[in-house]
Structure formats: C-alpha cells, structure tokens
C-alpha positions as CSV (number, residue, x, y, z in Angstrom):
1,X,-6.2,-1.0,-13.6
2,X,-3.9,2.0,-12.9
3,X,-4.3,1.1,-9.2
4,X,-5.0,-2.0,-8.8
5,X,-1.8,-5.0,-9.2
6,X,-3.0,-7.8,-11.8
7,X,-1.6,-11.2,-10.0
8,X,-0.9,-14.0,-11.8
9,X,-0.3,-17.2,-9.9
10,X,1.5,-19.8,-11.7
11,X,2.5,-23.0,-10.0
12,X,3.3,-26.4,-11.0
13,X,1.3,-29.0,-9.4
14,X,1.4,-32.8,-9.2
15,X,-1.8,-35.2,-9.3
16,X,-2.6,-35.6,-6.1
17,X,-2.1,-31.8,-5.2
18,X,1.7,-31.2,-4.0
19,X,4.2,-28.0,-5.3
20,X,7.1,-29.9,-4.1
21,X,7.7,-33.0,-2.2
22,X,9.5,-31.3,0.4
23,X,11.3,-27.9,1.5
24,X,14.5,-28.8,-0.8
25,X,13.0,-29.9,-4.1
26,X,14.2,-28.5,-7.1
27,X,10.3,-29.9,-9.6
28,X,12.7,-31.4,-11.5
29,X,9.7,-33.8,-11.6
30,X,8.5,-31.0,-14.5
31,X,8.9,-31.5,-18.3
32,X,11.1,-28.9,-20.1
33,X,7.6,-27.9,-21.9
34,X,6.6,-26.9,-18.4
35,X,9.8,-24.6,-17.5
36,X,9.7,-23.1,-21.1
37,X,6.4,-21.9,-20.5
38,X,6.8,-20.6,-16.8
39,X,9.8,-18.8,-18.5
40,X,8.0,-17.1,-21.5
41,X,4.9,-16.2,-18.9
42,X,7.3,-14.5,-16.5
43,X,9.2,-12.3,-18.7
44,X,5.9,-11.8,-20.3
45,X,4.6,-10.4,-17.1
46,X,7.9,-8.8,-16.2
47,X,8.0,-9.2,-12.8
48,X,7.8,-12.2,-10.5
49,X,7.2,-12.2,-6.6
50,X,8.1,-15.4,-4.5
51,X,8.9,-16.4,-1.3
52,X,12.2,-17.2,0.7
53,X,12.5,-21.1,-0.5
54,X,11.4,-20.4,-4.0
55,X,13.8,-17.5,-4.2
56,X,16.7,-19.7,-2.5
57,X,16.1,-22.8,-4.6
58,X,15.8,-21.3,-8.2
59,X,18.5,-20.7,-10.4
60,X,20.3,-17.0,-11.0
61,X,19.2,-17.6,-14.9
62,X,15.3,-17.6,-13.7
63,X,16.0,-13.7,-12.8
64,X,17.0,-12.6,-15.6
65,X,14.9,-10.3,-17.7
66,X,12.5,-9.6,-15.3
67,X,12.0,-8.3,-12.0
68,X,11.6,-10.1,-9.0
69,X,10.4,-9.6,-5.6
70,X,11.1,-12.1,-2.2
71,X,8.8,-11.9,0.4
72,X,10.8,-13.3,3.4
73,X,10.8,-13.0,7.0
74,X,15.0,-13.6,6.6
75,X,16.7,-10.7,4.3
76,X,19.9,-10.6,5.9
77,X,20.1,-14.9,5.4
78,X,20.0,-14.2,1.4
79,X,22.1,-13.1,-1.4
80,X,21.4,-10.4,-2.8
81,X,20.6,-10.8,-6.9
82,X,20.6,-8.2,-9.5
83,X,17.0,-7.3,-10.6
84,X,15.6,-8.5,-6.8
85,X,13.8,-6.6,-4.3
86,X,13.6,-8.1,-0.9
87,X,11.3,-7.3,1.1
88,X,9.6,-7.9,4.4
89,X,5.8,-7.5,5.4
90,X,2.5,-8.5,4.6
91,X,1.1,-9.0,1.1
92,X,-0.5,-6.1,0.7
93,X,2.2,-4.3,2.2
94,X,3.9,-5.2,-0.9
95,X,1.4,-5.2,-3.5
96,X,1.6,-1.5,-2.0
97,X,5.4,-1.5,-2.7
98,X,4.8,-2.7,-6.0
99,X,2.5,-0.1,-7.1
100,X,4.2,3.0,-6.1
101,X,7.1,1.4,-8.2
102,X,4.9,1.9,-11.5
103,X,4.6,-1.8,-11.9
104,X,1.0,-3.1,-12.4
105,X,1.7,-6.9,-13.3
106,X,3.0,-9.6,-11.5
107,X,3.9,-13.2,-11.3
108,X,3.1,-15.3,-7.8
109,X,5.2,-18.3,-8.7
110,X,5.2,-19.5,-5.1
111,X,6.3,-21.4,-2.9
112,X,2.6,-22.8,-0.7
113,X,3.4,-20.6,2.2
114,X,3.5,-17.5,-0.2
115,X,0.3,-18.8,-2.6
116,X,-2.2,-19.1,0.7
117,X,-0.8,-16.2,2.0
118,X,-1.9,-13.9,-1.0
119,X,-5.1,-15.8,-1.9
120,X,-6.1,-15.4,2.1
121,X,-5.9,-11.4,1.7
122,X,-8.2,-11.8,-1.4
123,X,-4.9,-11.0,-4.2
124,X,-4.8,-13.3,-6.5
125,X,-6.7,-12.6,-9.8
126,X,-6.0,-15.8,-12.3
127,X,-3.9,-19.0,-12.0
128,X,-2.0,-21.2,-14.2
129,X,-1.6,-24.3,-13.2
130,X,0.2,-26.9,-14.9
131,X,-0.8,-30.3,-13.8
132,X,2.3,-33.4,-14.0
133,X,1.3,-37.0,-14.4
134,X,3.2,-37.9,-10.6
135,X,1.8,-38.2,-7.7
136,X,3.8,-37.9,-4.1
137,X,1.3,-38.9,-1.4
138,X,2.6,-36.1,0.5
139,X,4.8,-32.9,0.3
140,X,3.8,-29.1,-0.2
141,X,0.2,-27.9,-0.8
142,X,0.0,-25.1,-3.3
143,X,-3.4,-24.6,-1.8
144,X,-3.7,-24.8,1.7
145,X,-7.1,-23.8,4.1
146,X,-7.2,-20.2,2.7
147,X,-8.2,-21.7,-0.6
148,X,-11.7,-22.2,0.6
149,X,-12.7,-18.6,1.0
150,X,-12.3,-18.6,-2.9
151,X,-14.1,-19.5,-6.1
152,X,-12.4,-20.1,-9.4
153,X,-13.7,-19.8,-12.9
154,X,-12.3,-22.1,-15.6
155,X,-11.0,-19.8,-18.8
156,X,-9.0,-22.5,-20.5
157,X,-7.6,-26.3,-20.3
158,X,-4.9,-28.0,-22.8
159,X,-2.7,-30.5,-23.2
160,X,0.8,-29.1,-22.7
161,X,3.5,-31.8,-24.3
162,X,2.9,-35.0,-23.8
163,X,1.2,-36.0,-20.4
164,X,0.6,-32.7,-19.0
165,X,-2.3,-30.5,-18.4
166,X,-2.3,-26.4,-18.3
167,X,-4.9,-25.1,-16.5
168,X,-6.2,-21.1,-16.5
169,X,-8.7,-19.9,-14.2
170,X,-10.1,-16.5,-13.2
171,X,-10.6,-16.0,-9.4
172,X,-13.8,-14.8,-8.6
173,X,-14.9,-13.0,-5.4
C-alpha cells in the first residue's frame, strides 16, 4: 500500500438516488446518527478530499482534526481554512499530490461532480453509503454515467438509527 492511496467514498444518499436536491443544500435531510458517523469515519481516516460546493457548503467545525483537500477549478473564489489544501488538476494529479505528502488514506466525501470524476479514472476503492428514508424526484446524482464502468462488491449492510441504511462495498475492477 506504500504507493498506492486507499479512497474511501462516503456519501449520503436519498432513496431514489440524489446527494443533494440542488447546488445549495446543506443534507440537513440526514439524521444526527448519519453526521456522527461521517464525523468519526473522517477523522478516522484523517484526511478528506472534496470538491468546490462541498468545501463551500460545510461548516469550519467539519475541518477540524483532519486534513482536507478541495479539488476546484476556483482557488482564488475560496477562503482559505486551516488544515486545507487547495488544489487544481485532475484526480490523479492529486492522488499524486497526496502521496508525495506521506498520506496514504483518504476520504472522498463528495460532492457528484467530484465522486464520478474519481470513480471515472478507476480511484475509488470502497464506499459507504448511507441510505435516508426521502426521496426528492430530482437533485444531484452521487453516481452519474462513470458509474457504469464499475462493479461493486457488497462487504456489509445495517440499520443505522432508526430508518436508515449504511451500506459498505468494495469496488472491484
């Protein structure tokens, strides 16, 4: 594993597919069961890597006590955070980043664009998926077209709280 980056993608999903129901959404659609557990898995993992509207959208706690990297297209539009990287270039480009800073785990934790972006280039290596009893008709795909080129192996499924489901799977090439 000493060169190669473990990715984790960890996303919040509702029923009928959707991340978010639009570009502003703040999932506060998710149970607090939900955010306790994407909080323990990210420190866990130390560092996280999202994408411009993720990054913009969550709150300066959700930085804290890990790393975090922000693939964006837009540096000079965003704040600047202790503990982020930002960082502009292709997936790989970063997983290269990443690497040559010693680091050799990582959280995807989104948004869509970002998610099809690493799963298209073949770098995602498990999911989480947490699964919340609403449905939205339409909003943001966590999985968009890339998704087809992969195949996914089931590890484990539980109950999380009271209505949700927590799903982990392996991606297989």
């Amino acid at each position: 594993m000493a060169n190669k980056l473990k990715i984790s993608m960890i996303l919040l999903q509702s029923l009928d597919g959707f991340i978010a129901k639009n570009q502003q959404d703040k999932l506060d659609w998710g149970s607090k069961t939900d955010k306790q557990n994407f909080k323990e898995k990210t420190i866990e993992i130390g560092t996280m890597i999202c994408g411009t509207n993720t990054y913009v959208h969550m709150p300066d706690f959700a930085f804290k006590n890990r790393k975090t990297y922000v693939l964006t297209s837009r540096p000079d539009e965003l704040i600047q955070r202790e503990n982020v990287t930002l960082f502009t270039g292709s997936p790989s480009q970063l997983v290269q980043k990443i690497l040559d800073d010693g680091i050799t785990n990582v959280a995807l934790v989104g948004g869509g664009h970002i998610y099809n972006s690493f799963l298209a280039e073949n770098l995602v290596d498990e999911i989480f998926i947490t699964i919340a009893p609403v449905a939205f008709g339409k909003g943001i795909h966590g999985f968009g077209e890339n998704v087809l080129a992969n195949k996914f192996k089931l590890i484990s499924m539980s109950k999380m709280g009271e209505d949700e489901i927590y799903l982990h799977y392996e991606v297989i090439e």
